[in-house]
N, C-alpha and C positions, 0 to 999 in steps of 0.2 A: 862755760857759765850756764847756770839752769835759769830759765825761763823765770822762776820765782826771783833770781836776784837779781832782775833790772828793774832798773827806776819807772815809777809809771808810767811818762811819759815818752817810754819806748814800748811798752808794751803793745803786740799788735791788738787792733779792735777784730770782738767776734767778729769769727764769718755768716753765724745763722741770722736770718731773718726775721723778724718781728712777727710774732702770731699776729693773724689776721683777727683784726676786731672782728666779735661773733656779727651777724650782719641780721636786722629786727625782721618780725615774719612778714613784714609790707617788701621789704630789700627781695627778700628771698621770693617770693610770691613772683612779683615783677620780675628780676632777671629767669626763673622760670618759663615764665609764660611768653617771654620772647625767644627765650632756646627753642621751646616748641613751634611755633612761628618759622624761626629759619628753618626747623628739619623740613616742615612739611609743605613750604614754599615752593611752586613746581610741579609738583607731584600733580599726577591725574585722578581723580575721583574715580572712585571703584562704579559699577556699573551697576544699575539697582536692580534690585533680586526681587523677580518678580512676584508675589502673593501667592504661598501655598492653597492649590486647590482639594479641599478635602476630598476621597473617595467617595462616589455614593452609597448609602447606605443599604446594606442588604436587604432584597424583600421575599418577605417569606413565603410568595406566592411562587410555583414551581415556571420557568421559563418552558415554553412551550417549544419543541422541534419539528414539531408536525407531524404528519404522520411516517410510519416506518417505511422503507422502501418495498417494493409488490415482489413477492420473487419470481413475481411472471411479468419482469420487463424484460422484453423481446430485444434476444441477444441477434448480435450481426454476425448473421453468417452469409459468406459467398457461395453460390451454387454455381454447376455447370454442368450441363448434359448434350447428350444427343444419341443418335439412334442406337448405341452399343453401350453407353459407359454413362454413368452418372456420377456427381460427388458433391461433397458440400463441407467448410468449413469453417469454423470460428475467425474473424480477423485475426493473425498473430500465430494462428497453427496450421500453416502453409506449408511448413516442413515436415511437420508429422503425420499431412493429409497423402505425400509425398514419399516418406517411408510407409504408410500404411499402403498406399498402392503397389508399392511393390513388394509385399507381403515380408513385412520383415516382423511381424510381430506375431507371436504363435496365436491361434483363436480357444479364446478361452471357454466359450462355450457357445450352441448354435440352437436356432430358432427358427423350423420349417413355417410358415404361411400356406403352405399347400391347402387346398379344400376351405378355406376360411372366407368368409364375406370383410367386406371393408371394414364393417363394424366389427367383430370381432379381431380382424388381424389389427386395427388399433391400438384394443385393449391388453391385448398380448405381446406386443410390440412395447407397450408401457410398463407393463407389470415386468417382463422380462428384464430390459434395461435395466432398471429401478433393482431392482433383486440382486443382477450379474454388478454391482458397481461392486469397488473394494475400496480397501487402503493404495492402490495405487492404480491408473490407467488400463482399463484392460479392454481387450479386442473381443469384439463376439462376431457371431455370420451370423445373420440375419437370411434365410433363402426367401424368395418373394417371387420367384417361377418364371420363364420367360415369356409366359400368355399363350403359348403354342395351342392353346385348347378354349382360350378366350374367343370370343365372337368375332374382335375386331383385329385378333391372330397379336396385340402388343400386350406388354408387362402390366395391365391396369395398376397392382398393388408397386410398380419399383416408386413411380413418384408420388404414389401417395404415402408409402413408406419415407423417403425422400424428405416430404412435405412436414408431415408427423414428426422427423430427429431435429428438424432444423426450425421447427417452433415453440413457444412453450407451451403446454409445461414440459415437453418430452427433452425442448432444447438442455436445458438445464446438466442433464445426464451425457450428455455428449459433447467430444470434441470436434470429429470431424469423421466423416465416412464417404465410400468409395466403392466401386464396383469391383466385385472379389474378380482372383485370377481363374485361370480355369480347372484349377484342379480342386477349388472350393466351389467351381459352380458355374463361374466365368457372368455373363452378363444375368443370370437366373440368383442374384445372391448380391449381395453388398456386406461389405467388413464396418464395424462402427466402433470406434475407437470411442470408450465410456470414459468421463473424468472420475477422477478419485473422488468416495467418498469423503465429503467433512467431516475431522475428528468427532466434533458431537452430533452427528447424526447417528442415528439407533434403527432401530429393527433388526430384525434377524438375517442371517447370512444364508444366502443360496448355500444350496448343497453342492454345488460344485467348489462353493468355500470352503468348505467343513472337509476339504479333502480329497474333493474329483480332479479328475487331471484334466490339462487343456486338449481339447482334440489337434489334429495336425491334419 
């Protein structure tokens, strides 16, 4: 039997639900505002952000650094002598004061002091250094005579040679040096291992750059 041909009072009642009356905006407002009420019940307050501090503002006057460094600040070198042997070097080239004394390093170029007064063997001693540097470390002999013919029969020029690589301005130029062996001189002579020129420094290149060979 189909559904349409029983009496009405068998008929079953809908299943759906009655629309919900639409609910006025005072309804709606209210059950809102207590939803949000329970989410936020609990919950811990955020932590307050403290006040953006602006950057100062730039001033166009120039910040001062003061003055430039002197390039005659007096580098530390160690010295050590006594009656045969003298040396002296840079803190940190210990080792190469060390190969340099036992001559491992060919001499690139040499400078008698013979017949010279203090004064002049200074300035000779300056100029030469200065001239003899390269693009990278190189040894020179310095001869400075054993004083056999001096008054008081000692080397007057070894420490004052000595005195002169291990100060400025002359420091500057050198690593470390040493009293040569003896077949460069033995104690009449000291080895002086020069630092490399700095890429931008200029002047002209000894002639022993341009192509002399090292003596041995």
């Amino acid at each position: 039997m189909k559904k349409r041909d029983l009496p009405p009072s068998e008929k079953r009642p809908s299943t759906k639900l009655a629309a919900a009356s639409p609910r006025t905006p005072l309804e709606r407002g209210k059950k809102d505002s207590v939803g949000a009420d329970d989410y936020t019940r609990g919950a811990r307050p955020l932590p307050p952000v403290p006040p953006r501090v602006p950057p100062p503002a730039p001033d166009d006057a120039p910040i001062s650094q003061g003055p430039p460094p002197s390039l005659d600040v007096a580098l530390n070198f160690a010295l050590r002598s006594d009656e045969h042997t003298i040396e002296g070097a840079r803190v940190g080239f210990e080792r190469r004061l060390r190969e340099l004394a036992r001559g491992l390093f060919p001499v690139f170029e040499t400078l008698d002091l013979h017949g010279m007064t203090a004064e002049k063997a200074e300035k000779a001693v300056r100029s030469f250094c200065a001239a003899a540097r390269g693009q990278v470390p190189r040894t020179v002999l310095i001869v400075h005579g054993k004083g056999l013919h001096s008054p008081a029969g000692q080397a007057v020029l070894r420490d004052a040679v000595a005195d002169w690589l291990s100060t400025p301005p002359l420091a500057r130029d050198v690593l470390c040096f040493v009293t040569a062996r003896p077949k460069h001189g033995g104690a009449g002579a000291m080895y002086v291992l020069l630092a490399a020129r700095p890429p931008s420094a200029g002047g002209n290149a000894p002639s022993a750059a341009r192509g002399g060979r090292p003596s041995r």
